[in-house]
N, C-alpha and C positions, 0 to 999 in steps of 0.2 A: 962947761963945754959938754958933759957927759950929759946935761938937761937939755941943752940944746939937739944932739942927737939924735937924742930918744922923743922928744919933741917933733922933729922934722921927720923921724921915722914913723911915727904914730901919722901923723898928715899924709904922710905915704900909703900909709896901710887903708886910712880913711877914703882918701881918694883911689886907691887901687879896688879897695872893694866896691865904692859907687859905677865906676867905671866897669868891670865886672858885671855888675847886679844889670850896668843899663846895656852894655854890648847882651846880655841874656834875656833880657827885656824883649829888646828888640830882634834880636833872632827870634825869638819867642812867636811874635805877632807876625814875622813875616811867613814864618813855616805855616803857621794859622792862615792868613792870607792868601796864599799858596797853596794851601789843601782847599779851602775854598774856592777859589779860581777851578782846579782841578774836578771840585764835587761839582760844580756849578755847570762845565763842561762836559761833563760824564752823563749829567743828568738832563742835559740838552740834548745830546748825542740819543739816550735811549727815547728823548720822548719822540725824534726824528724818524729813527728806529721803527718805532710803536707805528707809526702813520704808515708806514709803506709797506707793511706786513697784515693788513687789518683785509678782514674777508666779510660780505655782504651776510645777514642773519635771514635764513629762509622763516619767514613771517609764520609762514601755516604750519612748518612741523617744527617751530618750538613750543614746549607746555610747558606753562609757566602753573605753579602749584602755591596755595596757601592754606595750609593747615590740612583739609584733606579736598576742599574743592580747588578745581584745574582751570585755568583758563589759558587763551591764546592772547598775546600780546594787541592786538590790534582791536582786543576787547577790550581793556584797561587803562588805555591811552589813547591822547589826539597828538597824531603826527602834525608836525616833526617834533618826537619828542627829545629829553634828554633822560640820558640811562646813565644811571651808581652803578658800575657793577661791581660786585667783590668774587672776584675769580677763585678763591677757595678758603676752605676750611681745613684742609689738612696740614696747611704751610700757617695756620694761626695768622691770620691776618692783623697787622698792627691796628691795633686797638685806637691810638692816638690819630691813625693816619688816616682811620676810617670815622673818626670823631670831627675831623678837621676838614675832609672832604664832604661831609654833611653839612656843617658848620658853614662852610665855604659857601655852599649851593645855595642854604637859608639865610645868610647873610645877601649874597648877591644877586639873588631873583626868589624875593616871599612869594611874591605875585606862582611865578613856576613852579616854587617847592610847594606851596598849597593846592596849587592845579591837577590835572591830570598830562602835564606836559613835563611829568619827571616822574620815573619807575625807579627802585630800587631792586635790582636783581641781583640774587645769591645763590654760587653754586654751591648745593646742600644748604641744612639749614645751620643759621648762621648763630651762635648764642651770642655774639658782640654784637648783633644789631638789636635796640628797642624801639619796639613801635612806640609804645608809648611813648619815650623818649623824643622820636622824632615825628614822632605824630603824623607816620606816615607808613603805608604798607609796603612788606619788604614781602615779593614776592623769591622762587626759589626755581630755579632749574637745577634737571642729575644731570647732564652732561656742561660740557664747557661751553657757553656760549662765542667765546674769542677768546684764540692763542694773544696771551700777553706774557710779557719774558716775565713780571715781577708777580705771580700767582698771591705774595703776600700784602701788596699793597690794593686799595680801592682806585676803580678807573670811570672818568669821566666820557660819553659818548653821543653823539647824535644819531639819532636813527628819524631814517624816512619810513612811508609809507611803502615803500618796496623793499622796505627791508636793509638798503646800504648804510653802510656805518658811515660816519665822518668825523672828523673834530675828536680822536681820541685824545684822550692826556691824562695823566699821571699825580695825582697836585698832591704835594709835597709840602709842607710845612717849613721846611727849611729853605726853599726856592717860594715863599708866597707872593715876591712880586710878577711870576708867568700863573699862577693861579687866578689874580687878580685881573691879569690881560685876559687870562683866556673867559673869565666871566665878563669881563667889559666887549668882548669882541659875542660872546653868542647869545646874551640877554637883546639883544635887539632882534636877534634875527625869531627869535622863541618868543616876544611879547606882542 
């Protein structure tokens, strides 16, 4: 009797703890789920944000600088082009995220990242960016080209020939399927 008990108590404890382990399991994945839902929202919300706070760039009084010669933006590019921007250096711009927004760009228009119909603009000079690297000149503005709320991440933008921005965004690595729209929606308009 006494084996018996301890028997059917051990199956107890057996199945008490599986049952345990999977109710935690599953709380687990749903909190996960759940914060992503949440990140996913947040970071839709700021890229909505970004678009209706964005102000037109006066073409003739930016100077754009590399190394110690200056030039004007409408020197260095054919409109309409598209602009990197990395809005600063003091906030240490994530490394990854400005890896993954180049990545992104050469990945989904060679033809435009090779071109002159993509700038790479940095306020101050930037030591995360290589040319070498990306095989591509990073020029540099002192003041802020565009108020954007996230100063430490790289921002994606169209610019006309008059100078109006459009089409900012944000691209994120962790959200890469609106990266992926937002280059399948502007490589046509850019080739």
């Amino acid at each position: 009797m006494k084996k018996m008990i301890v028997s059917v108590l051990i199956v107890l404890c057996v199945f008490l703890s599986l049952w345990v382990r999977w109710c935690y399991i599953e709380h687990k994945e749903m909190a996960l789920s759940i914060s992503g839902v949440i990140g996913e929202k947040r970071y839709l919300g700021d890229v909505v944000k970004n678009l209706m706070f964005i102000d037109s760039v006066k073409l003739d009084s930016v100077e754009l600088r590399r190394g110690e010669k200056h030039y004007k933006i409408r020197d260095i590019v054919s409109f309409p082009c598209m602009v990197i921007y990395l809005p600063s250096v003091q906030e240490k711009i994530c490394g990854s995220c400005l890896s993954f927004a180049l990545d992104e760009a050469r990945k989904y228009s060679e033809k435009l990242f090779d071109g002159n119909h993509l700038c790479i603009i940095s306020l101050g000079d930037n030591p995360e960016v290589k040319e070498r690297i990306y095989k591509k000149k990073v020029f540099v503005v002192d003041e802020m080209l565009i108020n954007v709320p996230k100063a430490y991440m790289p921002y994606y933008f169209m610019l006309d020939q008059d100078g109006r921005i459009s089409r900012l965004f944000c691209p994120d690595s962790s959200f890469d399927k609106y990266t992926f729209l937002y280059w399948e929606n502007i490589s046509p308009e850019l080739l």
